[in-house]
C-alpha positions in Angstrom: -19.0 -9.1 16.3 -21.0 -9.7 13.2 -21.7 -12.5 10.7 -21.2 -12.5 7.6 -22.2 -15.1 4.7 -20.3 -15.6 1.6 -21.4 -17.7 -1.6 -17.8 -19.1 -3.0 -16.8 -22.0 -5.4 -16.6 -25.3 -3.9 -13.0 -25.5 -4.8 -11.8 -21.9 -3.0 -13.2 -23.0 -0.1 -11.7 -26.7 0.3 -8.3 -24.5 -0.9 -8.9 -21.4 1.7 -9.7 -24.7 4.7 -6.4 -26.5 3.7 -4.8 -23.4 4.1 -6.4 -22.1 7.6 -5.4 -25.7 8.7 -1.7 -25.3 7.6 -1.7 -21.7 9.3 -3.3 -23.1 12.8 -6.4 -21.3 12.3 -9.8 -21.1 10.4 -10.9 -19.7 7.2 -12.8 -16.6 9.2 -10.3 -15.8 11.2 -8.3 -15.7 7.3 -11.4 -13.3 5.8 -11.3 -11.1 9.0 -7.6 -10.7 8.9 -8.1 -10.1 5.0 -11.0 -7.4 5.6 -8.6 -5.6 8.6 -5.3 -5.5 6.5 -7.7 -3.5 3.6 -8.3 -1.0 6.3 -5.1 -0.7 7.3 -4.0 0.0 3.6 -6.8 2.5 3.2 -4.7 3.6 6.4 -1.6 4.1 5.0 -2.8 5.2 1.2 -4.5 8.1 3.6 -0.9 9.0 5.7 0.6 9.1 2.4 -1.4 11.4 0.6 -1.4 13.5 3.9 2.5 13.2 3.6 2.3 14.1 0.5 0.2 17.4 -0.1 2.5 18.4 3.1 5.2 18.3 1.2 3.7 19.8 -2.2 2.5 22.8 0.5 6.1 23.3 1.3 7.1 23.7 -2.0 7.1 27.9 -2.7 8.5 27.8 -6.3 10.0 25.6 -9.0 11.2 26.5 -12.0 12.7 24.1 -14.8 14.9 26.4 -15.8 16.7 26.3 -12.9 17.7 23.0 -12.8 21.5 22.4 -12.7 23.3 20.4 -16.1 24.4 17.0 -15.8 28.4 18.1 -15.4 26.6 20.0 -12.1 25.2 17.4 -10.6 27.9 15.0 -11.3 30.5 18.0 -10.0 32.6 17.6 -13.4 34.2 20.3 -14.8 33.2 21.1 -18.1 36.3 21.0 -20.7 
């Protein structure tokens, strides 16, 4: 485990204390939990641009002009 030291206003940190104390735990068990949950964001921004460009690979052709009308879509029948 490392250390880490942070320079913060004096107001933040009474704030980020009365709130570890209201949670049941301490302000650096907050900042670790903080520093994992950006990992685990980068995480998931990662699975979904995986997702993604699998998708876009599955895609053979498009063409706009294919698209179906409104009355299509809707299953109307045009009068």
């Amino acid at each position: 485990m490392k250390n880490l030291t942070v320079t913060i206003p004096d107001d933040v940190y009474r704030s980020a204390r009365i709130r570890a104390a209201e949670a049941g735990t301490s302000v650096s068990a907050m900042v670790a939990a903080y520093l994992r949950s950006l990992d685990a964001q980068a995480a998931e921004f990662d699975r979904r641009a995986r997702l993604q460009l699998e998708v876009m690979s599955q895609i053979r052709a498009f063409s706009a002009s294919e698209r179906l009308v409104r009355d299509e879509v809707h299953d109307r029948a045009l009068r």
